[in-house]
C-alpha positions as CSV (number, residue, x, y, z in Angstrom):
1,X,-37.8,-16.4,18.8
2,X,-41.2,-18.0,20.0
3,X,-43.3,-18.8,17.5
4,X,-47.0,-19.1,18.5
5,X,-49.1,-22.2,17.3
6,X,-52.4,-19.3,17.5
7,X,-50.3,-16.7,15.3
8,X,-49.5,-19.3,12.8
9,X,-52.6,-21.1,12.1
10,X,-54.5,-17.5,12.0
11,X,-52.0,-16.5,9.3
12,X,-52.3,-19.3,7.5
13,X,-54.9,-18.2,5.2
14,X,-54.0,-14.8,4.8
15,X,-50.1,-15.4,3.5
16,X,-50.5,-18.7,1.4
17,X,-53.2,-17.1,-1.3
18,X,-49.9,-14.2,-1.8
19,X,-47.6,-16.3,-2.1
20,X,-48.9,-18.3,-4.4
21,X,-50.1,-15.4,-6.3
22,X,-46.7,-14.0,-6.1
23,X,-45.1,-17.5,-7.2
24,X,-47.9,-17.2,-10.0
25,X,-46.7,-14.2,-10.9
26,X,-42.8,-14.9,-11.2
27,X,-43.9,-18.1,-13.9
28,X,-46.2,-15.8,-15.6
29,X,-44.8,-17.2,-19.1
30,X,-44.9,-20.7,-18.1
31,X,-48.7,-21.9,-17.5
32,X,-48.1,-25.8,-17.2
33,X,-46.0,-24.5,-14.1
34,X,-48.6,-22.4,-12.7
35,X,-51.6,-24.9,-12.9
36,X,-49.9,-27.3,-10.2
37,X,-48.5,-24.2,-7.9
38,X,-52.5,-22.7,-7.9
39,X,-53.6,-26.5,-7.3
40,X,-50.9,-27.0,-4.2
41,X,-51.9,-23.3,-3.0
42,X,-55.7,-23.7,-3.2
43,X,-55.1,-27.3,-1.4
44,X,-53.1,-25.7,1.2
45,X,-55.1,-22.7,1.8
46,X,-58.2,-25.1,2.2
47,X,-56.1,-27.2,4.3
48,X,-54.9,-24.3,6.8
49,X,-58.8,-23.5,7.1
50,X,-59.3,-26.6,7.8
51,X,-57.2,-26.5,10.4
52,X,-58.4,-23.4,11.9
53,X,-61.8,-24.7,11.7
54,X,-61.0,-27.1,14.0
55,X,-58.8,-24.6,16.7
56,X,-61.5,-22.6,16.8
57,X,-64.6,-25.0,17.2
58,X,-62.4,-26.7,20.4
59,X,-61.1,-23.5,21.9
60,X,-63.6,-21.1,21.0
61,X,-62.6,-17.2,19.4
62,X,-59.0,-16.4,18.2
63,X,-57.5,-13.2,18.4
64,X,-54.0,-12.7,18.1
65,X,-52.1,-8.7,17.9
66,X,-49.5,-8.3,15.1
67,X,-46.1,-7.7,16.3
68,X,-47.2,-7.3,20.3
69,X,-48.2,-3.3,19.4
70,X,-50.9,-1.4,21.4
71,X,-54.8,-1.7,19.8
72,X,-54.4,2.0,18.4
73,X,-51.1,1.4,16.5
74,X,-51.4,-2.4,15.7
75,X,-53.4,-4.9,14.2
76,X,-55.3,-8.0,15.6
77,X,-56.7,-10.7,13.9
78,X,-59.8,-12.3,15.1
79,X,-61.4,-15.4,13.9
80,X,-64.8,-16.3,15.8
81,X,-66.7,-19.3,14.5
82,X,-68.8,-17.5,11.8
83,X,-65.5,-16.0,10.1
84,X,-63.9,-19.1,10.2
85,X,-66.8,-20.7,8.4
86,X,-66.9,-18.0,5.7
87,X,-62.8,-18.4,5.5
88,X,-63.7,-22.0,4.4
89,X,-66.2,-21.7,2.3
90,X,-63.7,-19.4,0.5
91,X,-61.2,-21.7,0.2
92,X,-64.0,-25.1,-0.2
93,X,-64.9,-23.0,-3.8
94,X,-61.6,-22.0,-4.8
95,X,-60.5,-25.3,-4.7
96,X,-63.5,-26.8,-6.3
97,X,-62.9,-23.9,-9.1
98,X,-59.5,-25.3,-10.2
């Protein structure tokens, strides 16, 4: 299986805010163990936009298909320079929130 630096770091941001939320949601009972899992999510969410910030201002626009299907049947995720931006200031204010 080859796993692509471009699919991963435009991923990033998408799967770390559910799985915290989902790891959120399993300690629902248990709030002094939810306030460091939202604080390590938030950090790494703002972290992997970061990260992505800096991919896309050295190699320009990011667009990666889902899965290899067809444009009419799959999904592609682009991330130009103005997206990426908004993507961080997203995370920049969730973190500052917490």
């Amino acid at each position: 299986m080859n796993i692509n630096l471009e699919y991963v770091i435009l991923v990033l941001p998408i799967i770390l805010p559910l799985l915290t939320a989902a790891l959120g949601l399993i300690f629902l009972h248990y709030p002094k163990v939810q306030i460091p899992i939202g604080m390590t999510g938030m950090g790494l969410h703002f972290l992997s936009t970061v990260a992505l910030f800096l991919y896309v201002s050295r190699k320009g626009i990011l667009a990666v298909t889902m899965g290899n299907w067809p444009a009419p049947f799959g999904i592609t995720l682009v991330a130009d320079q103005f997206s990426v931006v908004m993507v961080l200031m997203v995370g920049l204010m969730g973190l500052l929130v917490l």
